[in-house]
N, CA, C and O of each residue as an XYZ file, in Angstrom:
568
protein
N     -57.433     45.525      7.059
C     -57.213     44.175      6.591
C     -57.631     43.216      7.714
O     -57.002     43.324      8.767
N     -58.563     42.328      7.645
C     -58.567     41.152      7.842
C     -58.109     39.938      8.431
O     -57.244     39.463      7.694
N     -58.369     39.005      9.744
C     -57.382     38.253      9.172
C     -57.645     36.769      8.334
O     -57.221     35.700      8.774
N     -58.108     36.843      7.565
C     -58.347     36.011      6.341
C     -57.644     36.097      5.387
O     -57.163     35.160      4.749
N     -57.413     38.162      5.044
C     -56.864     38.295      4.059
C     -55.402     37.986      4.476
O     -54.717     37.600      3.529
N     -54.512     38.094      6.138
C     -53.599     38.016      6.200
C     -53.571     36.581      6.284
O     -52.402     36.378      6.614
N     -54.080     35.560      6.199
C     -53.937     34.446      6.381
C     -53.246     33.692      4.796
O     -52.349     32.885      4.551
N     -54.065     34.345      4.120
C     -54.518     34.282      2.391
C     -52.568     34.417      2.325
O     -51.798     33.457      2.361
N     -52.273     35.550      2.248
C     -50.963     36.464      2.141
C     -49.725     35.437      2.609
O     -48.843     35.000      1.869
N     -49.904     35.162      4.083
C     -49.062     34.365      4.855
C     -49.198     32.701      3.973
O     -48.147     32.088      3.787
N     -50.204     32.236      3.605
C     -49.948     31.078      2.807
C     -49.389     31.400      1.076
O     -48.733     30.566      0.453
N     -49.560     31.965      0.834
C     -49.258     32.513     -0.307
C     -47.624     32.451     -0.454
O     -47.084     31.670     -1.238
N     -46.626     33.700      0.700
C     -45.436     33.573      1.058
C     -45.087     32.342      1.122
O     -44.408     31.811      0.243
N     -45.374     31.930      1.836
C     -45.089     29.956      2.024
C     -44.645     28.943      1.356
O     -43.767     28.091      1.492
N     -45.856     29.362      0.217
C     -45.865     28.688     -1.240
C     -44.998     28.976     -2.091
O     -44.191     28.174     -2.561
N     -45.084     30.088     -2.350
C     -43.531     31.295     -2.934
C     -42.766     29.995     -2.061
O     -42.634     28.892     -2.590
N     -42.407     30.208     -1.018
C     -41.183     30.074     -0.266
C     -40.563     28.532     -0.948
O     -39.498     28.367     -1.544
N     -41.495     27.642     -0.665
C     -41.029     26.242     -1.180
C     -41.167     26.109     -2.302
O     -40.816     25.068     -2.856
N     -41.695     27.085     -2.932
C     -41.716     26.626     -4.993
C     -40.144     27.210     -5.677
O     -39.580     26.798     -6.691
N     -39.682     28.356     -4.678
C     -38.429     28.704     -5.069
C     -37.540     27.734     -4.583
O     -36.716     27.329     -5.403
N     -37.500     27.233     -3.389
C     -36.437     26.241     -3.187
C     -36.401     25.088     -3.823
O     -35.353     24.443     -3.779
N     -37.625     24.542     -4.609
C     -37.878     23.366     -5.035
C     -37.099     23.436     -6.430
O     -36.412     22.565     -6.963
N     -37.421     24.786     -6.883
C     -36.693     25.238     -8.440
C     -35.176     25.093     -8.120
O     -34.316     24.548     -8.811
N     -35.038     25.749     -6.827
C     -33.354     25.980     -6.757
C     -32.578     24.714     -6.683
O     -31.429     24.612     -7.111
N     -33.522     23.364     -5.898
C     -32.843     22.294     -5.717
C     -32.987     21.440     -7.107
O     -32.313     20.411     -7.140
N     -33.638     21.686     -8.049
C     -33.955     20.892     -9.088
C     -33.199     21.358    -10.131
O     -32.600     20.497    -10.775
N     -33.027     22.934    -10.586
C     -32.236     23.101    -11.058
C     -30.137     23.498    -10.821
O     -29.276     24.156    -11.405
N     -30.218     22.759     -9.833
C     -28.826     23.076     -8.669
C     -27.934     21.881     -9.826
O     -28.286     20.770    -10.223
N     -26.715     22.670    -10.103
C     -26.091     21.692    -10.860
C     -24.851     20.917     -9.642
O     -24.373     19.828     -9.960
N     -24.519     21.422     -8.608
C     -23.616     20.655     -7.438
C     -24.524     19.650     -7.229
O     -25.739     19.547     -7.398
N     -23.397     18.717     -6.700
C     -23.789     17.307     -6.313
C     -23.117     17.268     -4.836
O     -21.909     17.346     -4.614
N     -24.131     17.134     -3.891
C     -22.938     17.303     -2.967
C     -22.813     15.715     -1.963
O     -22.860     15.464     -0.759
N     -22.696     15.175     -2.798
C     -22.054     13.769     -2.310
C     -20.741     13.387     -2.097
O     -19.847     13.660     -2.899
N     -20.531     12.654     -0.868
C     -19.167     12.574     -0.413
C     -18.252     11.936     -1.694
O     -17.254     12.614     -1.943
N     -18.431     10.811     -2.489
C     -18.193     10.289     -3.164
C     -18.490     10.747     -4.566
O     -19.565     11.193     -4.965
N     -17.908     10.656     -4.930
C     -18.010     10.698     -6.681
C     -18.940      9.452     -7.702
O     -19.891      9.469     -8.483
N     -17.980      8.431     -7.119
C     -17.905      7.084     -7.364
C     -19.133      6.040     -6.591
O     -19.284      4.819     -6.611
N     -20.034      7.347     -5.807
C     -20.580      6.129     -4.723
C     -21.186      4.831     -5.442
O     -20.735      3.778     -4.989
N     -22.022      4.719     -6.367
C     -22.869      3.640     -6.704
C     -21.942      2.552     -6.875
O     -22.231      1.447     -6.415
N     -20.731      2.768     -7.558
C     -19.804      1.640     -7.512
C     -19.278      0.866     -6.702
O     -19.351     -0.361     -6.772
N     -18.441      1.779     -5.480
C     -18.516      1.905     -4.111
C     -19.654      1.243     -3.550
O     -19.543      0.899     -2.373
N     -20.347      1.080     -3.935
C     -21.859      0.367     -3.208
C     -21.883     -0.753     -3.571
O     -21.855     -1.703     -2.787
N     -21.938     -0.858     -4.799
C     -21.834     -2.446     -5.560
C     -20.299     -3.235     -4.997
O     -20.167     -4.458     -5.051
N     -19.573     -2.617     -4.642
C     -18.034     -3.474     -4.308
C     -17.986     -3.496     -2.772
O     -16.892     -3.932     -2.414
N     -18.757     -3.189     -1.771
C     -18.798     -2.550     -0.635
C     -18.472     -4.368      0.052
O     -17.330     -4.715      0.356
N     -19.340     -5.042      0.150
C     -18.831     -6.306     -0.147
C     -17.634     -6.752      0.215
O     -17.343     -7.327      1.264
N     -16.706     -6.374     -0.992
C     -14.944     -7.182     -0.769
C     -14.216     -6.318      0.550
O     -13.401     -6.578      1.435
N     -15.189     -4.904      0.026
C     -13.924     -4.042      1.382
C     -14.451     -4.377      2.836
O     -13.725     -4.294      3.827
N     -16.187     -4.881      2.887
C     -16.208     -5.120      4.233
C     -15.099     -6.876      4.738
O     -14.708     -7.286      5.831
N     -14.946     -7.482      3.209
C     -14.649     -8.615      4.123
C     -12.810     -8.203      4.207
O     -11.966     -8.925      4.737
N     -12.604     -7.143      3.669
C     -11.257     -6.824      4.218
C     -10.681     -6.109      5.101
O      -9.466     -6.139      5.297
N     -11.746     -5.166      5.924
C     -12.353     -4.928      7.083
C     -11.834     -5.921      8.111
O     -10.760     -5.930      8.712
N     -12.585     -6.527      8.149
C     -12.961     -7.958      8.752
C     -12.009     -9.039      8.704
O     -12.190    -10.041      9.397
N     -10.632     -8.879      7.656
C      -9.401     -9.432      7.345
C      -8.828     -8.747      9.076
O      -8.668     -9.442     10.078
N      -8.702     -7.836      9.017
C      -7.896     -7.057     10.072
C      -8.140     -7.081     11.448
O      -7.258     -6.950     12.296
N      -9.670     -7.294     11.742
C     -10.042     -8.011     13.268
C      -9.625     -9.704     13.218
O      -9.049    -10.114     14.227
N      -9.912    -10.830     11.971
C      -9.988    -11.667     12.506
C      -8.517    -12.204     12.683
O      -8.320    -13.159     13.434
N      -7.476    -11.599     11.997
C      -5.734    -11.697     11.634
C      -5.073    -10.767     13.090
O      -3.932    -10.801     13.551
N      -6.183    -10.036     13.517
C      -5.401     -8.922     14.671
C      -4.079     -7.949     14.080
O      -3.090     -7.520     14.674
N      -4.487     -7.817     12.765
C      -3.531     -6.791     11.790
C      -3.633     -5.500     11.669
O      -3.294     -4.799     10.716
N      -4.230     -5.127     12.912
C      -4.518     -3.878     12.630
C      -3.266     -2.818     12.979
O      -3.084     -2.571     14.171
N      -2.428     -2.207     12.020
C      -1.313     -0.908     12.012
C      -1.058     -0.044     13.190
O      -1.968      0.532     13.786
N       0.242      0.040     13.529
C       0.407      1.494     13.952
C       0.483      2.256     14.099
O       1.646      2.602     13.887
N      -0.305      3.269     14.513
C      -0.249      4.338     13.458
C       0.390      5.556     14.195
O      -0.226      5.844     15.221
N       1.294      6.212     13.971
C       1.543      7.285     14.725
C       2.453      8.540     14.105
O       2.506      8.569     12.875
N       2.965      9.278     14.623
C       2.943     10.543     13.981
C       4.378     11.278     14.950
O       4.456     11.600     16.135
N       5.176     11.329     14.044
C       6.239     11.854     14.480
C       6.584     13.452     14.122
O       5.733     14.093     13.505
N       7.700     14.018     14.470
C       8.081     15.501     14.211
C       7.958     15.545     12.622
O       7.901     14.653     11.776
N       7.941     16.869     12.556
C       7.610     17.166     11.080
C       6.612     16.529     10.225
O       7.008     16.084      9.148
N       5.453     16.423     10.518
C       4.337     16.077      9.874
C       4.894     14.274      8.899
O       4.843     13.958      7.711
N       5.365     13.523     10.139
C       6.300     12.233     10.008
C       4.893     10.690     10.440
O       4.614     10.227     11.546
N       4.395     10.356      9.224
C       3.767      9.262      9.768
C       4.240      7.928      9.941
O       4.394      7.594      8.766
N       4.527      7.077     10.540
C       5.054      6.237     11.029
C       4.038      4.966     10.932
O       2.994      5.078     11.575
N       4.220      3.912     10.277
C       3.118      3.033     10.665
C       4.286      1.361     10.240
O       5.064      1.070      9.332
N       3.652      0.497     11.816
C       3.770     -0.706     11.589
C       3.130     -1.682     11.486
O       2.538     -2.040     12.505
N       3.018     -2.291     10.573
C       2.565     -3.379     10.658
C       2.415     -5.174     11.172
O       2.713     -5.165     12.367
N       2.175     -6.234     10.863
C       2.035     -7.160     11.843
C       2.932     -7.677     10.480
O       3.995     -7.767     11.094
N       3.084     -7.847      9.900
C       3.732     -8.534      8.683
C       4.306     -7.434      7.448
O       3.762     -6.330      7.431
N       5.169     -7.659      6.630
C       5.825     -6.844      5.474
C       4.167     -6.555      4.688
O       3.228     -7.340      4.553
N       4.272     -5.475      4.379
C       2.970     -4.862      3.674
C       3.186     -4.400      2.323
O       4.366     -4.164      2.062
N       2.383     -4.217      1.434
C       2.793     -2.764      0.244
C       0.909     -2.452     -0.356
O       0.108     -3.237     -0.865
N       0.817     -1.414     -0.102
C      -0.253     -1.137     -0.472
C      -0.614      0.694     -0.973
O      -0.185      1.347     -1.924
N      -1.558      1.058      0.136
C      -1.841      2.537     -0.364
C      -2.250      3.200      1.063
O      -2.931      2.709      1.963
N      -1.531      4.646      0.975
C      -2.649      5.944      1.969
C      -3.003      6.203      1.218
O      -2.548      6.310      0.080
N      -4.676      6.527      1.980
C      -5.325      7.704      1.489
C      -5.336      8.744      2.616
O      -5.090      8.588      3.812
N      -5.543      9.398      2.210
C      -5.918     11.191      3.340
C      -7.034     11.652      2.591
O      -6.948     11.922      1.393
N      -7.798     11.723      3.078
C      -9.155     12.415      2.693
C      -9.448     13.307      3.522
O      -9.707     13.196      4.720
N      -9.392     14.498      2.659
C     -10.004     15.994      3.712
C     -11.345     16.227      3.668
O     -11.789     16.545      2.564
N     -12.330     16.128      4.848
C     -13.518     16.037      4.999
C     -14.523     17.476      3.950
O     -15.485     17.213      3.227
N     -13.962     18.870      4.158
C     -14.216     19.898      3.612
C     -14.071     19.874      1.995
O     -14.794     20.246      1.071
N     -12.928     19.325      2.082
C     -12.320     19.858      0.704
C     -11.557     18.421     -0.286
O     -10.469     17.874     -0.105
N     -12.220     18.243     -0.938
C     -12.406     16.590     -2.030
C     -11.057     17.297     -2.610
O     -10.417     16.375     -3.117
N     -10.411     18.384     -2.750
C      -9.617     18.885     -3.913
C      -7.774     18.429     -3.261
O      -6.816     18.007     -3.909
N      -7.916     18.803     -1.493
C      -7.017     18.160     -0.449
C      -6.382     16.997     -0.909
O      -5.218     16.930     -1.305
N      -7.218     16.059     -0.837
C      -7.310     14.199     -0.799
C      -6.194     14.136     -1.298
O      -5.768     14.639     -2.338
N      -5.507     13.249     -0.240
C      -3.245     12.792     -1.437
C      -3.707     11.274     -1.011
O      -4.368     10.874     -0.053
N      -3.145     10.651     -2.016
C      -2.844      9.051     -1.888
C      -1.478      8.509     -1.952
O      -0.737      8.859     -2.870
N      -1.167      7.850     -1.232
C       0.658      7.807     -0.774
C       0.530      6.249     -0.991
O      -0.400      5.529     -0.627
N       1.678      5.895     -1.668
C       2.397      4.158     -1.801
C       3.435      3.690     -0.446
O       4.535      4.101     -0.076
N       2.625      2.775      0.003
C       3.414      2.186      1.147
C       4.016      1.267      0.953
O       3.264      0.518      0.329
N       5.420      0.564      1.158
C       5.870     -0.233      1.252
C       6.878     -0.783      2.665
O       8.056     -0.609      2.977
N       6.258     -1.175      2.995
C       7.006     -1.737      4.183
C       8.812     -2.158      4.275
O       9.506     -2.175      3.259
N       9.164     -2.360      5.165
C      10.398     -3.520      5.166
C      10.286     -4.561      5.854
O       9.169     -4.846      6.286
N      11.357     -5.366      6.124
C      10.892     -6.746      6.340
C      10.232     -6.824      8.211
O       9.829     -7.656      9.025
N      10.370     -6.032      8.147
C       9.915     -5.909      9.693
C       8.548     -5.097      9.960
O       8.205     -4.751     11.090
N       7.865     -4.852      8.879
C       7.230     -4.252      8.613
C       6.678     -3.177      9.203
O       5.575     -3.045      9.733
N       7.896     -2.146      8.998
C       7.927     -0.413      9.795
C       7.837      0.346      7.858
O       8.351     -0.031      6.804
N       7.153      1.219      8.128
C       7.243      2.331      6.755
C       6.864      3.572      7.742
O       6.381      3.718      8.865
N       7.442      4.519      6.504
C       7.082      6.113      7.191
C       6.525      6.836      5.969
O       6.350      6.175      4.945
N       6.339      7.659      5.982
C       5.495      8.932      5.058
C       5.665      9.870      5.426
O       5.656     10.008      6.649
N       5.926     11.093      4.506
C       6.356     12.316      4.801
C       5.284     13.253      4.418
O       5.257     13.604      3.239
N       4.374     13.725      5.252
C       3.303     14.535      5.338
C       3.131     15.998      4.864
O       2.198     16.753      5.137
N       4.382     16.282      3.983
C       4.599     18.089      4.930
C       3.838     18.727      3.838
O       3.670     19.945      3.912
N       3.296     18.001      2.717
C       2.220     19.051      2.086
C       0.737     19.027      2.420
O      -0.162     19.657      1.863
N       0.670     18.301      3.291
C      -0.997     18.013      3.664
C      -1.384     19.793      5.009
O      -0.530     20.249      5.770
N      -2.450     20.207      4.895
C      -2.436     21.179      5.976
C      -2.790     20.292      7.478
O      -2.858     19.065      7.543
N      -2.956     21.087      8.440
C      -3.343     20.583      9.657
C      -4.922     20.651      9.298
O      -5.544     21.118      8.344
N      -5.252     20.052     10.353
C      -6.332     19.623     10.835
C      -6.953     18.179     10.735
O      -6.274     17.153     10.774
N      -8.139     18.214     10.620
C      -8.812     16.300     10.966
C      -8.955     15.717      9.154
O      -9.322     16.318      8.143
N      -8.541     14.498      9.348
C      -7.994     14.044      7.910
C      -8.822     12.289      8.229
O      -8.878     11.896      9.394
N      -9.199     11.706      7.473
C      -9.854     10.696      7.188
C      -8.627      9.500      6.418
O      -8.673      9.379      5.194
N      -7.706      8.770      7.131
C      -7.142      7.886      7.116
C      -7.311      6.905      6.705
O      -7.504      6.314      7.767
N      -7.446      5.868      5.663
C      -7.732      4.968      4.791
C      -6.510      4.127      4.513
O      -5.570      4.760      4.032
N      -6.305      2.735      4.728
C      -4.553      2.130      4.267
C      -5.505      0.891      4.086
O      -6.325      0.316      4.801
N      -4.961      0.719      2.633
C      -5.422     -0.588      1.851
C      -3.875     -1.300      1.914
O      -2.897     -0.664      1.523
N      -3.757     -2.672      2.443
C      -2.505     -3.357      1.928
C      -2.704     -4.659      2.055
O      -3.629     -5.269      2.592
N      -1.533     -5.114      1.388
C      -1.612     -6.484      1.020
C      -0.316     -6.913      1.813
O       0.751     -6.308      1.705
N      -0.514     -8.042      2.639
C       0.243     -9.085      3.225
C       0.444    -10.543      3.055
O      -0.325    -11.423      3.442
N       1.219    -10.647      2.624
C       1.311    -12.036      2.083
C      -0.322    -12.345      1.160
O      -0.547    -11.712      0.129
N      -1.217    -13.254      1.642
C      -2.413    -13.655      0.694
C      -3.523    -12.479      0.836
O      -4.120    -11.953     -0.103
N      -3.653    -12.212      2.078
C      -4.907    -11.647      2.888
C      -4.557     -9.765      2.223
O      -3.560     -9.111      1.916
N      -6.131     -9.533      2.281
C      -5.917     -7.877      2.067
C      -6.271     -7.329      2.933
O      -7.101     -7.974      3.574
N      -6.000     -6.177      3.402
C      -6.661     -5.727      4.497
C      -6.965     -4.311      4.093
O      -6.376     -3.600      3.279
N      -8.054     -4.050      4.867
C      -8.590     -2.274      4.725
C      -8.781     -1.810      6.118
O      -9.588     -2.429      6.811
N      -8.002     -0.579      6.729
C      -7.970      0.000      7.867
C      -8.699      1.574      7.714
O      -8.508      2.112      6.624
N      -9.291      2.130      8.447
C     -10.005      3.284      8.527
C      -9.766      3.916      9.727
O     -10.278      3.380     10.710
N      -8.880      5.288      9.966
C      -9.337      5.771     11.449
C      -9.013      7.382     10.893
O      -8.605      7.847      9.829
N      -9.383      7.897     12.073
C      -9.473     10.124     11.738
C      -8.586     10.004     12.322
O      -8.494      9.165     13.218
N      -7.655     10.817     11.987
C      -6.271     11.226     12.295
C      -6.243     12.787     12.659
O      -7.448     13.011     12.542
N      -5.892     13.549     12.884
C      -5.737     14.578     13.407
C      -3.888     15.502     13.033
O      -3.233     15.482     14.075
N      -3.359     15.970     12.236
C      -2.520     16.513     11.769
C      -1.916     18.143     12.178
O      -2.199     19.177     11.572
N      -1.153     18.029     13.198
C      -0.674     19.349     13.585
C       0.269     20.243     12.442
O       0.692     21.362     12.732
């Protein structure tokens, strides 16, 4: 043999190679997007950046901390009531959403103990008096 004919052979494989993956990705019924919801999420992206942006320009940004027994602790700058999220990076099936309500001093806690350990994606939407605010940080869960 040749090497023309092995050249022939070696492009040939190649072709095979990316016509099967092209089938596999075209006919692949997973979606593997973080979001479900993204396009919507895209179109509203907007209100959450300016509520983002509620929380630097108010200096409202939470406390966040983490006590015994999988105990989250968070204060705020004013009485709050809003939402956790926990989003597990691996596993969309994880994700818990918890109702916060503050007291007048605005301390709340949350009781964690069905979430597993590891790195968790922290999300707290709340409302204070007029202003909304949206906070984002990775948390880490022993």
């Amino acid at each position: 043999m040749n090497w023309g004919t092995k050249l022939v052979i070696a492009l040939g494989l190649f072709m095979s190679f990316i016509l099967i993956l092209s089938m596999k990705m075209i006919f692949s019924d997973k979606d593997d997007l973080v979001e479900k919801d993204y396009y919507q999420k895209g179109l509203n992206y907007d209100a959450e950046y300016l509520k983002i942006q509620n929380v630097q320009r108010d200096a409202a940004e939470p406390v966040v901390s983490f006590g015994p027994d999988k105990k989250l602790d968070l204060h705020f700058k004013l009485p709050a009531k809003g939402v956790a999220k926990f989003l597990h990076s691996s596993n969309r099936d994880l994700d818990r959403v918890f109702q916060v309500t503050s007291d007048s001093s605005g301390a709340a806690s949350l009781r964690l103990s069905d979430l597993s350990s590891g790195y968790w994606h922290l999300e707290l939407e709340w409302k204070s008096d007029t202003s909304e605010y949206v906070f984002k940080k990775k948390v880490y869960l022993q």
